[in-house]
C-alpha positions in Angstrom: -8.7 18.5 41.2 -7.3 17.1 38.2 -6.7 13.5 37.7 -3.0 12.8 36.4 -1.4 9.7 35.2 -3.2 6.3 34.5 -7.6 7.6 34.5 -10.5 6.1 32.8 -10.1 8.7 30.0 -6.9 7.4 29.7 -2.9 8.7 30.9 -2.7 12.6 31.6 0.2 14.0 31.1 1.2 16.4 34.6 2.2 19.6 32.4 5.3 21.5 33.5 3.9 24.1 35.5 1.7 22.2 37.6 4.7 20.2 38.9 6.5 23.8 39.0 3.8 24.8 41.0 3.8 21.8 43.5 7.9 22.1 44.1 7.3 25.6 45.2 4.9 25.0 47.7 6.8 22.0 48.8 9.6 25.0 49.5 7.4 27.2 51.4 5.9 24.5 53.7 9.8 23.0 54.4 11.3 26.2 55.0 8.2 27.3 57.0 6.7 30.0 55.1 3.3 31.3 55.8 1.4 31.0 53.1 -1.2 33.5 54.4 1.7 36.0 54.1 1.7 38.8 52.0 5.2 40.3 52.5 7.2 37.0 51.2 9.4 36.5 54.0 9.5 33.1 56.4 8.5 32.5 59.6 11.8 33.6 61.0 11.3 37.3 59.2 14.0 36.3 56.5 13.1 36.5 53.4 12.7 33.7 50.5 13.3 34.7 46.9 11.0 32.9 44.8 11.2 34.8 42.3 12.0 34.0 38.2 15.9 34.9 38.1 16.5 33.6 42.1 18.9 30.6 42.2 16.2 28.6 44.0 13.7 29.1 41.6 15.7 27.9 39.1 16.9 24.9 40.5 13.1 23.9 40.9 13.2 24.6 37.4 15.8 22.1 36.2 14.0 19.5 38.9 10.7 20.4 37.2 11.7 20.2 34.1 13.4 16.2 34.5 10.4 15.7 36.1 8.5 16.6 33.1 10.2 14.5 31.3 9.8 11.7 33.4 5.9 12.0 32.8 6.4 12.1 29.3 8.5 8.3 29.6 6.0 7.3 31.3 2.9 8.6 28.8 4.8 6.8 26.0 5.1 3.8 28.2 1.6 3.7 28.7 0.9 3.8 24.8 3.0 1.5 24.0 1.0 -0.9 25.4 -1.9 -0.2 22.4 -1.6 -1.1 18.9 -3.9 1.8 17.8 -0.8 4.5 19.6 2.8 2.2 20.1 5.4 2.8 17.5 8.6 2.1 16.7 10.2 -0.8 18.6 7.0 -1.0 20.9 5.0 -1.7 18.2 7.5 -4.4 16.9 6.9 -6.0 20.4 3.5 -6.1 20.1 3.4 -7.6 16.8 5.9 -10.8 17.9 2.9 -11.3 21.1 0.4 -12.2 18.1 3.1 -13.7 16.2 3.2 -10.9 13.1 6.5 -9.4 12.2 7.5 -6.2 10.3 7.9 -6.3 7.3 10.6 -5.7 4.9 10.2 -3.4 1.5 11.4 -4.7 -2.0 15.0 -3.7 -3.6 14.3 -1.7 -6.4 17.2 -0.1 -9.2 17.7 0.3 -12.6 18.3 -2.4 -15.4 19.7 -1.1 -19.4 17.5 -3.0 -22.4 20.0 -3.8 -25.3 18.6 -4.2 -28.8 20.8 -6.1 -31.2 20.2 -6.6 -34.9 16.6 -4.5 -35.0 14.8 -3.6 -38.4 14.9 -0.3 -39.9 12.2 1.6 -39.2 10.4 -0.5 -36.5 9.3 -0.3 -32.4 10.7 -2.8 -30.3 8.5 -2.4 -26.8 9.4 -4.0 -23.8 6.4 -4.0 -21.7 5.6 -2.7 -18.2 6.1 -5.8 -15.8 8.8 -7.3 -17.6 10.4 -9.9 -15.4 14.5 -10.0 -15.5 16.7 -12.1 -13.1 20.1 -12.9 -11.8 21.6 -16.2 -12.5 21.5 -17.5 -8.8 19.6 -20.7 -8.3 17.3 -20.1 -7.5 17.3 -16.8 -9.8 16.4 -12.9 -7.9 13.5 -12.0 -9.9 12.9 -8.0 -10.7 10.2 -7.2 -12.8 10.0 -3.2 -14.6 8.0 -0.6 -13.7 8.0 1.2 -17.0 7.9 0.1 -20.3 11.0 0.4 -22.8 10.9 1.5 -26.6 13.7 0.6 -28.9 14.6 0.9 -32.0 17.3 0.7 -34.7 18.4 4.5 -33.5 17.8 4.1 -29.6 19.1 0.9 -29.3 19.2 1.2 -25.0 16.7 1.9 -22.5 17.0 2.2 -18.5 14.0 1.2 -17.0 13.2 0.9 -13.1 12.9 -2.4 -11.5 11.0 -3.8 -8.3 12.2 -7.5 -6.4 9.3 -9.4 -6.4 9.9 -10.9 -3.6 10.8 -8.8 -0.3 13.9 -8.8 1.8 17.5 -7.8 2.0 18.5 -10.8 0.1 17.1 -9.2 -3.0 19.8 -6.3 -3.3 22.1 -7.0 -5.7 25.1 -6.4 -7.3 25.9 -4.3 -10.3 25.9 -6.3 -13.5 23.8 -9.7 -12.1 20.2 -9.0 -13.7 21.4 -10.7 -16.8 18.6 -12.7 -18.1 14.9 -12.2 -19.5 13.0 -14.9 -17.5 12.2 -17.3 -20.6 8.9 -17.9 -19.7 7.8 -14.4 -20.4 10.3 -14.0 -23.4 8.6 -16.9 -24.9 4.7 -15.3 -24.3 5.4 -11.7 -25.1 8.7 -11.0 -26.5 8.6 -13.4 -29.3 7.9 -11.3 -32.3 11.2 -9.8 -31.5 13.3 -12.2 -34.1 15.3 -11.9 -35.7 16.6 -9.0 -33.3 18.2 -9.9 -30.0 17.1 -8.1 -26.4 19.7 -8.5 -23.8 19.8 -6.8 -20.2 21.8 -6.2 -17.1 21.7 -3.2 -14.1 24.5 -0.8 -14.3 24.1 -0.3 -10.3 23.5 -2.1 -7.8 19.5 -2.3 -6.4 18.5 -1.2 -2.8 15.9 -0.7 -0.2 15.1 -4.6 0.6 16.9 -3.6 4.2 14.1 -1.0 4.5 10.8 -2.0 6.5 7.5 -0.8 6.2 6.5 2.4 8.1 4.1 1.8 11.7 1.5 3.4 10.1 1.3 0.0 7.3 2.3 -2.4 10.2 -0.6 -0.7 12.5 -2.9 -1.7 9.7 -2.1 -5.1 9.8 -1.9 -5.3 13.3 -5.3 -3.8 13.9 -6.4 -6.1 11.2 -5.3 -9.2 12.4 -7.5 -12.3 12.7 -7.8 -13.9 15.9 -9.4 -17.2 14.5 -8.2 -19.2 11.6 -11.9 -20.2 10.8 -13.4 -17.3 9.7 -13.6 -15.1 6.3 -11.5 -12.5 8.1 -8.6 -14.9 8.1 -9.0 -15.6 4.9 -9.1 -12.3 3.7 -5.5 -11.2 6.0 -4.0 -14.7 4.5 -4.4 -13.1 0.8 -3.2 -9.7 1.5 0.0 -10.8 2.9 0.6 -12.5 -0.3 3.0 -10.2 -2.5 1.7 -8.8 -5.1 -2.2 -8.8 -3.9 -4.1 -5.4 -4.0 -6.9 -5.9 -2.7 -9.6 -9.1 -1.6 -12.9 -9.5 -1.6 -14.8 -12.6 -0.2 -17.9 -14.4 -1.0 -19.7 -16.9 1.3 -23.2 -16.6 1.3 -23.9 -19.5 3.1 -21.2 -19.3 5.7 -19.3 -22.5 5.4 -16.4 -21.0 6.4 -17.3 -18.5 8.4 -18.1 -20.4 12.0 -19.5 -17.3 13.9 -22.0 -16.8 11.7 -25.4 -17.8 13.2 -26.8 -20.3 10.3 -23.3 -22.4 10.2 -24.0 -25.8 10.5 -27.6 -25.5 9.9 -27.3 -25.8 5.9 -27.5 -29.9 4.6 -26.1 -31.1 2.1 -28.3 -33.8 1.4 -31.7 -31.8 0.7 -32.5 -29.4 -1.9 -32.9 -26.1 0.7 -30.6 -23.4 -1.7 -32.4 -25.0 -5.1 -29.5 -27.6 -6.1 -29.1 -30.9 -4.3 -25.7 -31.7 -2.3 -25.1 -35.0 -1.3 -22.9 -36.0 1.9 -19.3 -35.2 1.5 -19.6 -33.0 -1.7 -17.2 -30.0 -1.0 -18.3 -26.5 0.2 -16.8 -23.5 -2.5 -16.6 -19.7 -1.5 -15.2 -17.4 -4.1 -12.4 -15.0 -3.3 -11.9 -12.4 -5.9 -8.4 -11.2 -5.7 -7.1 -7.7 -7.5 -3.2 -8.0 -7.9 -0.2 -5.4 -9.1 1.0 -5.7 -12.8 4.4 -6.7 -11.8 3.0 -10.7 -10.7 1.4 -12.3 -13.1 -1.8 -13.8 -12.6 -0.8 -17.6 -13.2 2.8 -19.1 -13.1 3.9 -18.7 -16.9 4.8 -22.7 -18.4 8.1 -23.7 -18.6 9.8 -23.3 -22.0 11.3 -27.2 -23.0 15.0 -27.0 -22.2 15.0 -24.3 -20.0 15.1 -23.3 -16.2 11.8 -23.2 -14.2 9.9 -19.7 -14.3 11.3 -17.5 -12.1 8.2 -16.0 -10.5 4.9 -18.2 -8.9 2.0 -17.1 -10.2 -0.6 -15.1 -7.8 -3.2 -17.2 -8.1 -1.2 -20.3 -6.9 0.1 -18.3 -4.1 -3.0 -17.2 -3.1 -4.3 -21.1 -3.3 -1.5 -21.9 -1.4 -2.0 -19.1 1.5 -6.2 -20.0 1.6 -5.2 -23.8 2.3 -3.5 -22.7 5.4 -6.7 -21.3 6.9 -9.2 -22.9 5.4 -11.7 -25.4 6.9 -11.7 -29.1 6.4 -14.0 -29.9 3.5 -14.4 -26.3 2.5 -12.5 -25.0 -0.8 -11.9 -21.3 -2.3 -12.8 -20.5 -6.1 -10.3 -17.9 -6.4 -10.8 -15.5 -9.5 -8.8 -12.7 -10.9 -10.9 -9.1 -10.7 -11.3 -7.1 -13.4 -8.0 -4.5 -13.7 -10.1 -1.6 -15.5 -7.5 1.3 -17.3 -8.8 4.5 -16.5 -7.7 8.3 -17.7 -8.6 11.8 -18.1 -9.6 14.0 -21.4 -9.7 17.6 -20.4 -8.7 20.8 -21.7 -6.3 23.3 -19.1 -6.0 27.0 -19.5 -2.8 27.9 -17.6 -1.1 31.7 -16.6 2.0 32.9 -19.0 5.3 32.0 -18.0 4.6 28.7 -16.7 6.0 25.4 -17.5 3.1 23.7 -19.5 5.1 20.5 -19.4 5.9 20.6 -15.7 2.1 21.5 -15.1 1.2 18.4 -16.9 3.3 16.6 -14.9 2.0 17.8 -11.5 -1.4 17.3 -12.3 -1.3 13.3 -13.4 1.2 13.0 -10.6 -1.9 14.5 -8.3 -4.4 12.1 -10.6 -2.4 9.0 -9.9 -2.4 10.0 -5.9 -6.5 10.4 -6.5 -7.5 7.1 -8.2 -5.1 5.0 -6.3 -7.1 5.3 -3.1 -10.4 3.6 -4.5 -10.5 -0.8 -4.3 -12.5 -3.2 -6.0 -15.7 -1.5 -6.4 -14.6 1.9 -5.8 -15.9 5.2 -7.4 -13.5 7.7 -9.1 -15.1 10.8 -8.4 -15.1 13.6 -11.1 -15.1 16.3 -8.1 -11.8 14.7 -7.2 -10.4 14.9 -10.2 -11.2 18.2 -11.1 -9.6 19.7 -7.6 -6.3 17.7 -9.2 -6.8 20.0 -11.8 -8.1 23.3 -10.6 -5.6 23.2 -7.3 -2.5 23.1 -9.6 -1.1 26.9 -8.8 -0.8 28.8 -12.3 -4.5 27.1 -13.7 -7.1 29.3 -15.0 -9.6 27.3 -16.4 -10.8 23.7 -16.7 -12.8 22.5 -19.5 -14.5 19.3 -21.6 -13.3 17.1 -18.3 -14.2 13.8 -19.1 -13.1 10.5 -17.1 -12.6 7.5 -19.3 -11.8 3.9 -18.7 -11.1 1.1 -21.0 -12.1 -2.7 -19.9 -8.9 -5.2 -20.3 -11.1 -7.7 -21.1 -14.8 -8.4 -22.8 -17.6 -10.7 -21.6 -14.9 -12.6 -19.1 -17.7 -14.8 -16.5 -17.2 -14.0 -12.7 -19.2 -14.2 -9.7 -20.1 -10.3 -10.4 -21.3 -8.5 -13.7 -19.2 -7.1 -16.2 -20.6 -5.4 -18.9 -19.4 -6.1 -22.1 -17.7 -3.4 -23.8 -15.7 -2.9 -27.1 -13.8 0.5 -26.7 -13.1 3.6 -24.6 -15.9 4.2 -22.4 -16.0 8.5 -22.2 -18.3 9.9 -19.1 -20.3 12.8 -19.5 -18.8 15.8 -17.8 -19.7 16.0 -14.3 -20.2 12.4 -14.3 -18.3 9.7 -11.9 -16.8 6.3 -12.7 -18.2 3.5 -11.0 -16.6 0.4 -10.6 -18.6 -3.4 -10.6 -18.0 -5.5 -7.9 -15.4 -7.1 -9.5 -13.4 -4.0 -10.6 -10.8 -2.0 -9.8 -9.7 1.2 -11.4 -5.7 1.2 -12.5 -4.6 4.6 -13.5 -1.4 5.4 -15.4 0.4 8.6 -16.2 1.8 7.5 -19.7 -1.7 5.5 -20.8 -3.1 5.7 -24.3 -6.4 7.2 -22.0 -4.7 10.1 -20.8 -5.5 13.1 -22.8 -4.6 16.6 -21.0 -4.1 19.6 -23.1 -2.5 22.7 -21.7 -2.6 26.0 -23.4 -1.4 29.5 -22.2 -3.7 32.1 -21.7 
């Protein structure tokens, strides 16, 4: 016999006809039928219509059928009870046991770039990661997610815009993002004089009421540290920092990672790891932290006369967020990873009468989906890349595929090799891109490294 409900293996659902089955030989043995019978009728010689269109049949179908449903309440029940299979508000109540809430999602809209007095002739470009803000104290910082190009004959620009920091308090209004945070004016906007920038949203921004979806709270859930003391907790502490990417930690000699079997074994005062440490020197563990464009690595210095900047730097969040978990006496040596650009140069033979343009679009659409899976250290696969390209219905032909990247910045010291490069690295065709330790691969659609040429057949 089969085993239902709550077994080893797990819950088994009782499946509609089984439970069909059992109501009509509950009928039979009531009513007194003999079920060594062949002719169908009960012990009293009448006889019992069982069959599919019989009114008693179907009233054990309806019963059946709430019964059904019944075992499927209780399956769902029983799941609930599991992080790796709850969902919805089950999973909610599992994550306020350990103490971890749902999340909410960012507001994002639209904000209009005004350019005022411009030269003839000349660019104005308003980079990618642009923060603006409201004039609440404290200020609703948005940074863009698209750069904006003016000029003296497009003299507006609507650009997207992210929160950077999460909640419904970050939806705004229509006309409140109405001031270029000074602090990033001051760095990367100041070769605009004499020409003026201004900004504002001409709709209100939205989302911050969304959450995230169970599958991204299941991650964190499953992810969850049970100990403060270890590198694990560390590494869930910088994650839930906004902005952070991804983490990797170094600790080689376990000083903050208690179940580790040589912890408290290493002293200080003798020269065992080839550099003496004398009693109460502190114990350093690098954490190498790969962050979105829209935060900038370090809070930007406030401009004399002006309000504070508007958005805390990553690194001093992340500072903050290790000193929470951290042990006594044991300090983290948080550095930036290496944000490595990386594109495509390929030529794409496409059918006649499709839309070359639309085509293009598709495929770095696909090519953005592709490299964003791979973290610090990953490997962009040239396999990958070329099923981007060859998948893409109307393609005939692929050819000179090359992956390219291009190194933000030369000779920069971390804890991991970087090789020193001066230009656009080009792979061989057939070859992969392979990250350092300290890299991580940042693709985007409109980059200088992008080089996709479609032609019609």
């Amino acid at each position: 016999m089969t085993d239902y409900g709550v077994t080893e293996e797990g819950f088994v659902l009782k499946p509609f006809d089984v439970l069909l089955g059992e109501a009509v030989e509950r009928v039979k043995a009531v009513l007194g039928v003999d079920l060594s019978a062949r002719d169908g009728k009960d012990g009293n010689g009448g006889p019992i219509d069982l069959t599919s269109t019989s009114p008693v049949r179907k009233l054990l179908e309806v019963a059946a059928h709430e019964d059904a449903e019944l075992w499927k309440r209780m399956e769902d029940l029983y799941y609930a009870n599991f992080v790796s299979t709850a969902f919805g508000d089950a999973l909610d109540l599992l994550g306020d046991d350990v103490g971890l809430a749902r999340r909410n999602l960012f507001s994002a809209g639209t904000v209009r770039f005004t350019l005022s007095g411009p030269a003839l002739g000349r660019i104005y470009t308003v980079p990618e990661g642009t923060i603006v803000t409201t004039t609440d104290s404290p200020p609703k910082a948005f940074a863009t997610t698209g750069a904006a190009r003016l000029s003296a004959t497009a003299g507006t620009a609507d650009v997207g815009v992210v929160a950077v920091e999460r909640g419904h308090d970050q939806d705004v209004g229509k006309d409140l993002i109405t001031v270029i945070d000074p602090a990033w004016q001051t760095v990367y906007l100041a070769d605009f004089a004499p020409a003026t920038l201004t900004v504002t949203n001409p709709d209100v921004t939205t989302g911050g009421l969304d959450t995230e979806s169970d599958q991204d709270y299941r991650a964190r859930l499953s992810g969850l540290a049970r100990s403060i003391w270890t590198l694990d907790s560390v590494r869930q502490a910088v994650l839930d920092v906004d902005g952070v990417i991804d983490v990797a930690t170094s600790d080689p000699l376990g000083g903050v990672d208690v179940s580790q079997s040589y912890f408290g074994q290493f002293d200080f005062d003798q020269r065992l790891f080839n550099s003496e440490r004398h009693i109460g020197e502190p114990y350093f563990f690098d954490v190498l932290v790969a962050h979105d464009f829209r935060w900038p690595w370090r809070t930007p210095a406030p401009v004399p006369g002006q309000a504070a900047p508007a958005v805390t730097g990553v690194y001093e969040r992340v500072s903050a967020a290790v000193d929470r978990v951290r042990p006594v006496g044991v300090h983290a040596n948080i550095v930036e990873a290496d944000h490595i650009d990386v594109g495509v140069r390929a030529r794409v033979t496409v059918e006649t009468g499709y839309d070359t343009a639309a085509l293009r679009a598709a495929i770095l659409r696909r090519l953005a989906v592709e490299t964003g899976g791979p973290r610090l250290g990953g490997v962009i696969r040239y396999s990958q890349v070329m099923c981007a390209f060859a998948e893409q219905s109307g393609v005939v032909d692929v050819q000179q595929l090359h992956l390219r990247r291009l190194p933000p910045a030369f000779g920069r010291i971390t804890f991991g090799a970087v090789p020193q490069q001066s230009g656009v690295v080009e792979a061989a065709v057939g070859e992969n891109l392979v990250m350092g330790p300290t890299e991580m691969a940042v693709f985007r659609p409109d980059g200088l490294l992008v080089d996709v040429t479609v032609v019609v057949r």
